[in-house]
PASEKOL-161053 format. One record per residue (C-alpha): residue number from 1; x, y, z. Coordinates in Angstrom, 1 decimal, always signed. Layout:
<site resi="NUM" xx="X" yy="Y" zz="Z"/>
...
//
This chain:
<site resi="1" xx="-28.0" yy="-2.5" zz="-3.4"/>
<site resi="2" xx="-26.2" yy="-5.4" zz="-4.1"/>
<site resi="3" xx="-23.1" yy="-6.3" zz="-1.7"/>
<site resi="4" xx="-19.6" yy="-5.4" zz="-2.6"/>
<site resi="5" xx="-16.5" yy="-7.4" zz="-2.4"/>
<site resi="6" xx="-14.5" yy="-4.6" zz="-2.0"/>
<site resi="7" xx="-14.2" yy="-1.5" zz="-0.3"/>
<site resi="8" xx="-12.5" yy="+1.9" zz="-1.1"/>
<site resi="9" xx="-11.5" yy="+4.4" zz="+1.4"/>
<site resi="10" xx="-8.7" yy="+7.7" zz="+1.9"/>
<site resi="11" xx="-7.2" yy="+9.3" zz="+4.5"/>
<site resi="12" xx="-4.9" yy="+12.6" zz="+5.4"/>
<site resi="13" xx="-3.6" yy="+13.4" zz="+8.3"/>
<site resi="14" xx="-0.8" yy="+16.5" zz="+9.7"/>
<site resi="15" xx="+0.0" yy="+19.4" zz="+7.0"/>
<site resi="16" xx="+2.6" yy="+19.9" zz="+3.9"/>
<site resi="17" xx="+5.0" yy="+19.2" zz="+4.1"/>
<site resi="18" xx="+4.5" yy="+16.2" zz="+6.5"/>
<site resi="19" xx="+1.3" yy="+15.3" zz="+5.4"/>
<site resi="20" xx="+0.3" yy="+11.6" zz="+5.5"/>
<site resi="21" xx="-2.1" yy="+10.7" zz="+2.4"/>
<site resi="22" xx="-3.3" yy="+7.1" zz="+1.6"/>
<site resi="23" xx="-6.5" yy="+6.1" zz="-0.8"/>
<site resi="24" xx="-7.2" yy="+2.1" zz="+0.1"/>
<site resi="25" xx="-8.7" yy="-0.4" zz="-1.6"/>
<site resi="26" xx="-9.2" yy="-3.8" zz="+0.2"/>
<site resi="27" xx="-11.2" yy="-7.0" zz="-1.1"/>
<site resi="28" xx="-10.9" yy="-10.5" zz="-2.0"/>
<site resi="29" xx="-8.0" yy="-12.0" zz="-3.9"/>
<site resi="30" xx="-10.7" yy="-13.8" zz="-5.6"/>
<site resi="31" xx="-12.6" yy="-10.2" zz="-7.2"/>
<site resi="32" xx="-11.6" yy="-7.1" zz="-8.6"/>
<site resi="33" xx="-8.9" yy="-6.2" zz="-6.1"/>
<site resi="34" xx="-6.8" yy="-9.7" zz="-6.9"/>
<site resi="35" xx="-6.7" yy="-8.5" zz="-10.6"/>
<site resi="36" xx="-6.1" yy="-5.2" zz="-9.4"/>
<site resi="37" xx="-3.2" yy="-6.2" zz="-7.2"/>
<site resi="38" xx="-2.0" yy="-8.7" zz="-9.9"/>
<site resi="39" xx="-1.8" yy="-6.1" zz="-12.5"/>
<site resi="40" xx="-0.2" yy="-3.1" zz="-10.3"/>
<site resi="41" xx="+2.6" yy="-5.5" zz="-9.6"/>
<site resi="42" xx="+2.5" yy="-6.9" zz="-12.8"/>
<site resi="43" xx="+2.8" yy="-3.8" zz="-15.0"/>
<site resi="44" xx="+4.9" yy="-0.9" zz="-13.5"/>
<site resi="45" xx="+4.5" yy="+2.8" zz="-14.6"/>
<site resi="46" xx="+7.7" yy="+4.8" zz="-14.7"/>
<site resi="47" xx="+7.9" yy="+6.4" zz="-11.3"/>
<site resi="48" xx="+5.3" yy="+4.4" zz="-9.8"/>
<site resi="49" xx="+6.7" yy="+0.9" zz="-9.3"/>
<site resi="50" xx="+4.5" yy="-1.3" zz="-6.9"/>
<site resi="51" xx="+6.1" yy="-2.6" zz="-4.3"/>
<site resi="52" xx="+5.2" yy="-5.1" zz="-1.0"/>
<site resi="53" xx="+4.3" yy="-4.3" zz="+2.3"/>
<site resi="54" xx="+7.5" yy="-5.6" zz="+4.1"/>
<site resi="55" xx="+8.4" yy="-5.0" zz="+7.4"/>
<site resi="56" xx="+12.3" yy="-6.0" zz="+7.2"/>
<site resi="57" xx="+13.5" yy="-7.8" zz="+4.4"/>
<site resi="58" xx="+12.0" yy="-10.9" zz="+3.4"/>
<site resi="59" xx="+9.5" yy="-10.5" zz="+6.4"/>
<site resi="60" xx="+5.7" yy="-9.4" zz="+4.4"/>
<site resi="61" xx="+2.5" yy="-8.0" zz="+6.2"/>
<site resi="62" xx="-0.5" yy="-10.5" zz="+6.2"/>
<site resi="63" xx="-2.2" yy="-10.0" zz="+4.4"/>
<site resi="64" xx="+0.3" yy="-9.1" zz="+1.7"/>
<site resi="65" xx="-0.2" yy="-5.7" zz="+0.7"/>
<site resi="66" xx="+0.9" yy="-3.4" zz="-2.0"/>
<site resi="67" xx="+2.4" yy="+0.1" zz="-2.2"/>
<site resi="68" xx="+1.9" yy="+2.0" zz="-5.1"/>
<site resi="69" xx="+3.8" yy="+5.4" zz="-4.4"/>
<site resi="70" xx="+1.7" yy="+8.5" zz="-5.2"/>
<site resi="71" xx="+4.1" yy="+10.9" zz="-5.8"/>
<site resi="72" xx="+6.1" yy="+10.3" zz="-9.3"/>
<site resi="73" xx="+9.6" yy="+9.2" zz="-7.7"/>
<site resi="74" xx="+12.6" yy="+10.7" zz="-10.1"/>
<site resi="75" xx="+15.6" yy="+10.2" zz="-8.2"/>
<site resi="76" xx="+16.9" yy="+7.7" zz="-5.5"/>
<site resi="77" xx="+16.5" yy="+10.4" zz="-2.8"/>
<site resi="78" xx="+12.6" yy="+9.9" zz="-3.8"/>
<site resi="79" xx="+12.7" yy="+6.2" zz="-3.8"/>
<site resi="80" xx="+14.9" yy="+5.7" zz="-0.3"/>
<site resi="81" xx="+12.2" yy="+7.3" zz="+0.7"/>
<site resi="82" xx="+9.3" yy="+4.8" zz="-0.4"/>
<site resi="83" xx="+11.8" yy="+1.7" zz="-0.3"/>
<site resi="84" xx="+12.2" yy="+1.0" zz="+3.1"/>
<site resi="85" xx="+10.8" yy="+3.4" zz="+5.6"/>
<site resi="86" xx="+7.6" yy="+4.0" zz="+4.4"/>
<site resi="87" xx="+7.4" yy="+0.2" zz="+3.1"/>
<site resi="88" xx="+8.5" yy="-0.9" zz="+6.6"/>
<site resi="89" xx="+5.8" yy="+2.0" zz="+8.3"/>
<site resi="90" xx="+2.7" yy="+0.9" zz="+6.0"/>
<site resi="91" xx="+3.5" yy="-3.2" zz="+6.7"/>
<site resi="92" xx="+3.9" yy="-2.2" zz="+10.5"/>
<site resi="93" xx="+0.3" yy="-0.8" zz="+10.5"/>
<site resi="94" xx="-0.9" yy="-3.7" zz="+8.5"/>
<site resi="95" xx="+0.4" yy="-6.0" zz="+11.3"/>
<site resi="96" xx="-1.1" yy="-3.3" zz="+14.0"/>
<site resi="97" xx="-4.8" yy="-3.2" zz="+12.4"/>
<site resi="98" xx="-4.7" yy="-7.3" zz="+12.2"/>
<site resi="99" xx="-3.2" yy="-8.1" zz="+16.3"/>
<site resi="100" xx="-5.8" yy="-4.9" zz="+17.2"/>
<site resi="101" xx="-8.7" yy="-7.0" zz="+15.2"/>
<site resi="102" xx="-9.6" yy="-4.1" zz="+12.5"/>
<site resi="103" xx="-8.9" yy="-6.4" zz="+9.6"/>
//
């Protein structure tokens, strides 16, 4: 099998309604998950804006990550939601996995 230069991976964790869901993709900015990342930021869908990893303003995980919420957000209860904490959470465990040595 020939090596990838990316890798794909999910994970759930507690129950509705707190249940934490993420699907991953991580790889080079160089292959498939550059363009990837490029074109998710690049070309929003209605209700699923990408957005950075940042964990205050102005302050981005390394590596720079993006969100692209799940759900379908439809009204700024939704998207307070997704811009902010759960930016701020995600970038926070970006920043944890690289000082632990995981990424």
């Amino acid at each position: 099998m020939a090596k990838s230069d990316y890798f794909i991976g999910e994970a759930l964790l507690g129950e509705a309604p707190n249940l934490a869901h993420i699907d991953l993709l991580i790889g080079s900015k160089d292959g498939p998950i550059g363009i990837s990342f490029a074109n998710a930021l690049s070309t929003p869908s209605k209700g699923h804006g990408a957005l950075l990893a940042a964990i205050r303003p102005n302050l981005l995980s390394k590596p720079v990550s993006l969100i692209v919420p799940k759900v379908t957000l439809t009204n700024m209860e939704d998207a307070n939601k997704i811009f902010g904490p759960a930016q701020a959470a995600v970038a926070k465990g970006i920043a944890d996995a690289v000082e632990e040595g995981i990424i």
